[in-house]
C-alpha positions in Angstrom: 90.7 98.6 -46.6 91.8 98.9 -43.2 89.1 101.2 -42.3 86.9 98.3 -43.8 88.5 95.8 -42.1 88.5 98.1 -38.7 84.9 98.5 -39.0 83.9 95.1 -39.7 86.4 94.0 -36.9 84.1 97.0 -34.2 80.7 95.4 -36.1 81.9 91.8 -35.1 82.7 92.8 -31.5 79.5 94.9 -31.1 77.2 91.4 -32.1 79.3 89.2 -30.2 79.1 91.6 -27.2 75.0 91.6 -27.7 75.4 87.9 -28.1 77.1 87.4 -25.2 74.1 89.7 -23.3 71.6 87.7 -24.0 73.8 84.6 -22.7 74.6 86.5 -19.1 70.7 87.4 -18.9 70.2 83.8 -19.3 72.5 82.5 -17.2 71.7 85.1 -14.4 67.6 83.9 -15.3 69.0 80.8 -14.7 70.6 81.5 -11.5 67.8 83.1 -10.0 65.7 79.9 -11.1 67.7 78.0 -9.6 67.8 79.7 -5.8 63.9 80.4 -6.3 63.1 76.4 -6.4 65.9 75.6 -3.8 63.8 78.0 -1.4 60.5 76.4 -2.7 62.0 72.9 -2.0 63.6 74.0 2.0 59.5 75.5 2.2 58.1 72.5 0.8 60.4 71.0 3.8 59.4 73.2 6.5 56.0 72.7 5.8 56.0 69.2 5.7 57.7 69.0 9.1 54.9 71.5 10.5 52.3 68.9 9.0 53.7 65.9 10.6 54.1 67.9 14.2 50.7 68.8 14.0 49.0 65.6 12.7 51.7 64.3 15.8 49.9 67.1 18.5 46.5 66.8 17.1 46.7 63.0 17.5 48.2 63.1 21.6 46.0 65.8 21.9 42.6 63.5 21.1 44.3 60.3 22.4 44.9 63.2 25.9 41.4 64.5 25.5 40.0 60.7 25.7 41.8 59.4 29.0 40.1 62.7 30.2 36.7 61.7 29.6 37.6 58.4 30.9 39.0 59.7 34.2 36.2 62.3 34.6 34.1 58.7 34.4 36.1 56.8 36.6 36.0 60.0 38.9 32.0 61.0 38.5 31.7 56.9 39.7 34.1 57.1 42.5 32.0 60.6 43.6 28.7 58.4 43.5 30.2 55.4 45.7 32.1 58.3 48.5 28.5 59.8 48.8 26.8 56.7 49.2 29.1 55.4 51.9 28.8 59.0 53.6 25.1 58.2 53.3 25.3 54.3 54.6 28.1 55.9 57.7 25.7 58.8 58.4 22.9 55.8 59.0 24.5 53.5 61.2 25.9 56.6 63.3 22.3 57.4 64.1 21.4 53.5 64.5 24.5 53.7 66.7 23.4 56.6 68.6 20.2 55.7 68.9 21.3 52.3 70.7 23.1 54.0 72.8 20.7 56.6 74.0 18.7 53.2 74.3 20.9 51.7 76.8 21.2 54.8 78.7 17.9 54.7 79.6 17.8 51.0 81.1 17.6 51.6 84.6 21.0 50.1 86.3 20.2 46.9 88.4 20.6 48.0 92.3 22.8 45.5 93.3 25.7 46.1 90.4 27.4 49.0 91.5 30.8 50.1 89.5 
């Protein structure tokens, strides 16, 4: 009867050990769940950061890209009025000179000497 009882006692022990297996595979399953989806939810976070940053760049960079095109306006017009007033100067220098060259050809009255 001991024998009996000494096998059934090694028979127990042997299914509560494979019992217990099963429990540490699912506790170690568990485990490894567990990290896995707190590294899906810190990527989840890192990639909503990165979304905002770029929907943030992208926006300063249109909002950047049209005061450009205004300025490059503002500066084509500015271009226009510098060469017109070039133009308008370069005219009334001539007019000027030509006045001038005028004048210098009057003959000087005799009696006003400097």
């Amino acid at each position: 009867m001991r024998i009996h009882l000494s096998v059934l006692i090694l028979a127990l022990a042997a299914t509560l050990a494979q019992a217990q297996a099963p429990d540490d595979a699912l506790q170690r399953g568990q485990v490894k769940a567990g990290a896995a989806f707190r590294e899906v939810q810190k990527a989840e976070f890192a990639r909503k950061q990165a979304e905002d940053e770029y929907r943030q760049a992208d926006a300063s960079h249109k909002a950047a890209q049209k005061r450009s095109d205004e300025l490059k306006v503002q500066a084509e017009t500015a271009q226009k009025k510098f060469d017109a007033a070039k133009g308008r100067e370069a005219a009334a220098r001539k007019t000027y000179e030509a006045a001038v060259e005028a004048v210098d050809k009057i003959p000087q009255p005799a009696g006003k000497n400097k």
